[in-house]
C-alpha angles and dihedrals in degrees: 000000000000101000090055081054097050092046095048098047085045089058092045095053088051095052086049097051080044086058105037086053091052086056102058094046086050111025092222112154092219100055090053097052096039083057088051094049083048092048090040097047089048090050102046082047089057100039093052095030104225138100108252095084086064106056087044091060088052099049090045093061097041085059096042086052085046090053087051106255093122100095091219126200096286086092096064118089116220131270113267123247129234 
């Protein structure tokens, strides 16, 4: 079980640093907290050492994108045609 632990909170560091990357390049709110919840949820798993920290930061971040802080796509401009 720890293993599963290790491997998901792996996964979950590395979508924070993804999105706390995003957010310096753009700038967006959203992005920036939903990379803390993930970087929280992964510390507080591997602190504790069990998996419901995990499925809460999912769930965090699913009902922060419901409430409208995910940026979307809609902010990208097309790509320009030669």
């Amino acid at each position: 079980m720890n293993l599963i632990i290790y491997v998901f909170s792996a996964s979950f560091v590395l979508m924070a640093l993804a999105l706390l990357f995003t957010y310096q390049r753009t700038g967006h709110y959203g992005v920036f907290v939903m990379g803390l919840v993930y970087g929280a949820a992964a510390g507080t798993a591997l602190a504790l050492m069990h998996w419901w920290p995990l499925a809460a930061g999912f769930v965090i971040v699913w009902v922060l994108k419901l409430i409208g802080l995910d940026p979307g796509t809609k902010d990208v401009p097309p790509p320009e045609k030669s």
